[in-house]
ZAVO-176512 format. One record per atom (N, C-alpha, C, O): residue in three letters; y, z, x. Coordinates in steps of 0.2 Angstrom, whole numbers, plus 5000, padded with zeros to 4 digits. Layout:
REM residues N
alaYZX
...
//
This chain:
REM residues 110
unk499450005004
unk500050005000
unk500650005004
unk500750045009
unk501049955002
unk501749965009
unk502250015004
unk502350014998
unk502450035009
unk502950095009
unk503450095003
unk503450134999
unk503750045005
unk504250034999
unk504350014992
unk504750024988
unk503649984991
unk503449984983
unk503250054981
unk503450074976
unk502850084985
unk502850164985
unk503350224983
unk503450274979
unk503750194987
unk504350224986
unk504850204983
unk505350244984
unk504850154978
unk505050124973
unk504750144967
unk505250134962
unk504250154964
unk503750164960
unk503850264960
unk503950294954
unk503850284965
unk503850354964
unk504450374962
unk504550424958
unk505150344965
unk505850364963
unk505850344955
unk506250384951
unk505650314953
unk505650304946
unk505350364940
unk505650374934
unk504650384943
unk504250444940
unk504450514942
unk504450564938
unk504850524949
unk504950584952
unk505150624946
unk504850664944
unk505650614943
unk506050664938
unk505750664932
unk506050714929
unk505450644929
unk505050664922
unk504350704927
unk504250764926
unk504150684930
unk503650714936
unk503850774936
unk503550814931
unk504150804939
unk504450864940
unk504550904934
unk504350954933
unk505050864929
unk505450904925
unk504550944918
unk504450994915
unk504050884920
unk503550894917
unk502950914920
unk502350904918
unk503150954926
unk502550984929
unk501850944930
unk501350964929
unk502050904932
unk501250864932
unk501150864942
unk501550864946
unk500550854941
unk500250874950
unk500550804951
unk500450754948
unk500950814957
unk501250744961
unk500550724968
unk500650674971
unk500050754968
unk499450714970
unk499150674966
unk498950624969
unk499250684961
unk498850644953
unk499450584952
unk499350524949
unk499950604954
unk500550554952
unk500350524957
unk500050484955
unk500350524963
unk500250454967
unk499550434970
unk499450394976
unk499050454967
unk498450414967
unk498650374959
unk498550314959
unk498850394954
unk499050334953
unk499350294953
unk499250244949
unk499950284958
unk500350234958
unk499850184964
unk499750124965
unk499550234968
unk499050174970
unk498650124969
unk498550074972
unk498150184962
unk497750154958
unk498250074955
unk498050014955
unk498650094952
unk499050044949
unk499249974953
unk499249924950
unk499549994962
unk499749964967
unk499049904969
unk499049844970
unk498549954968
unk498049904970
unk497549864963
unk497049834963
unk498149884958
unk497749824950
unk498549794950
unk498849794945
unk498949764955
unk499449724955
unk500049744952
unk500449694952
unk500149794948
unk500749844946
unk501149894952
unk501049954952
unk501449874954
unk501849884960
unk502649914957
unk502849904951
unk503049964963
unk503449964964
unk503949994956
unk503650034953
unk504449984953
unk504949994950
unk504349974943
unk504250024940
unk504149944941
unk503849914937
unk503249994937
unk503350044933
unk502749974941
unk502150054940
unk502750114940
unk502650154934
unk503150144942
unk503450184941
unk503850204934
unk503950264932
unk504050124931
unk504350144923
unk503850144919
unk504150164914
unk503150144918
unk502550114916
unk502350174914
unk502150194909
unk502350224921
unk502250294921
unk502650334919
unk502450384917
unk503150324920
unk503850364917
unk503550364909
unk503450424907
unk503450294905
unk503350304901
unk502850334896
unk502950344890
unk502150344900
unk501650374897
unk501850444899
unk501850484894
unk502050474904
unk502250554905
unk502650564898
unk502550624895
unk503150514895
unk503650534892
unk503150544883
unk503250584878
unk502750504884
unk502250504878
unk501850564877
unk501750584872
unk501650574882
unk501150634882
unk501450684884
unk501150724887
unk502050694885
unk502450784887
unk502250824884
unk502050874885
unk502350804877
unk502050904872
unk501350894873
unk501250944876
unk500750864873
unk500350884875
unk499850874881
unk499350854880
unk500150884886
unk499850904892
unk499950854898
unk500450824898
unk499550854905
unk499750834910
unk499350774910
unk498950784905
unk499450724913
unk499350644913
unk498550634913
unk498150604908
unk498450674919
unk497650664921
unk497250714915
unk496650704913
unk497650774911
unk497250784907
unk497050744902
unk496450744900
unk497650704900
unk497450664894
unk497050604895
unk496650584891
unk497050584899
unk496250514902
unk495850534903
unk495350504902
unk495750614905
unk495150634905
unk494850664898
unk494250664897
unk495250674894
unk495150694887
unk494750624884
unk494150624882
unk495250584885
unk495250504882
unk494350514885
unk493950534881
unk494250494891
unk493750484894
unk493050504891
unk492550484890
unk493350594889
unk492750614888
unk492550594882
unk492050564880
unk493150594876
unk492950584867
unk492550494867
unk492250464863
unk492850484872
unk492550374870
unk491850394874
unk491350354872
unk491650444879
unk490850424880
unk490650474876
unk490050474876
unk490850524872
unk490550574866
unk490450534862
unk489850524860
unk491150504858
unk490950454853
unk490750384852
unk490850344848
unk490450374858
unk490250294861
unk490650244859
unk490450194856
unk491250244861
unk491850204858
unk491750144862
unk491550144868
unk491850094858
unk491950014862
unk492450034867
unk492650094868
unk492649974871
unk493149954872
unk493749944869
unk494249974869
unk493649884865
unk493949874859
unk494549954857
unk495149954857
unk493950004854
unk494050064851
unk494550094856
unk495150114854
unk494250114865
unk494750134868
unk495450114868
unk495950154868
unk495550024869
unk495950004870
unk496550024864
unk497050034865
unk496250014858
unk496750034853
unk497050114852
unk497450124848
unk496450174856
unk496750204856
unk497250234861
unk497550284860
unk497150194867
unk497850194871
unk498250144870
unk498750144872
unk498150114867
unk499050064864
unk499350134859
unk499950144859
unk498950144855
unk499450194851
unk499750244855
unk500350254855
unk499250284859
unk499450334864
unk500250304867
unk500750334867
unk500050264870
unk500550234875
unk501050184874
unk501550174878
unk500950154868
unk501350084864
unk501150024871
unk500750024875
unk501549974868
unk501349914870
unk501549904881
unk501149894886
unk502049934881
unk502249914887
unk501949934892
unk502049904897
unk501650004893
unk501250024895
unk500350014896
unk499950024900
unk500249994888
unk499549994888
unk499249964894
unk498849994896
unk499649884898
unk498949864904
unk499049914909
unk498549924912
unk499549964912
unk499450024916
unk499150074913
unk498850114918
unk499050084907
unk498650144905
unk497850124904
unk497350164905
unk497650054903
unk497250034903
unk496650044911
unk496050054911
unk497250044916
unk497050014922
unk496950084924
unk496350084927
unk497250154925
unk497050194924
unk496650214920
unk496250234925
unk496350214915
unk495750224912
unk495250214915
unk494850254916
unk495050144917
unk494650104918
unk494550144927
unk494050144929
unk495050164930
unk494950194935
unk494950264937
unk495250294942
unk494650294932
unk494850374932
unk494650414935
unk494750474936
unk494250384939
unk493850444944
unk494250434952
unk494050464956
unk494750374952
unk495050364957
unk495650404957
unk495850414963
unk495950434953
unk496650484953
unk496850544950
unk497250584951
unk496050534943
unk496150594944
unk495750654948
unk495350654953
unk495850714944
unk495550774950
unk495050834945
unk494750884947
//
């Protein structure tokens, strides 16, 4: 990951990050995660801002994917099923970084 989209991508998240307590190791494995599915820079950082911003009342980032994670292999949810219910989670703009996170969960979160 080169420096710069890192730290373009972070300065975007840094302040809802903090202001929302979320573990800043989890925040930047995944802007990795994100960096290395072509979501780079200002772009994964506003992406992220805005799912932090969606799920603030109830809980931290990797909680909720992992929530997600566990109820679609409890309720054997398609894909399909996941994917709609992170577009509602997360609205449109968001959904392909939230997807790619899902799909990569055991990479960022802890």
């Amino acid at each position: 990951m080169d420096e710069i989209s890192y730290l373009r991508a972070f300065e975007y998240v840094k302040a809802i990050a903090e202001n929302t307590r979320q573990d800043q190791s989890v925040i930047k494995k995944a802007i990795k995660v994100l960096y290395n599915h072509k979501i780079k820079g200002e772009k994964a950082g506003a992406k992220l801002r805005m799912m932090i911003s969606k799920i603030n009342q109830v809980g931290k980032l990797d909680e909720v994917f992992s929530f997600i994670k566990n109820q679609a292999d409890y309720r054997n949810l398609s894909e399909t099923e996941i994917n709609e219910v992170i577009k509602k989670l997360f609205g449109n703009y968001a959904n392909d970084a939230a997807m790619i996170l899902f799909d990569n969960i055991d990479e960022w979160t802890e």
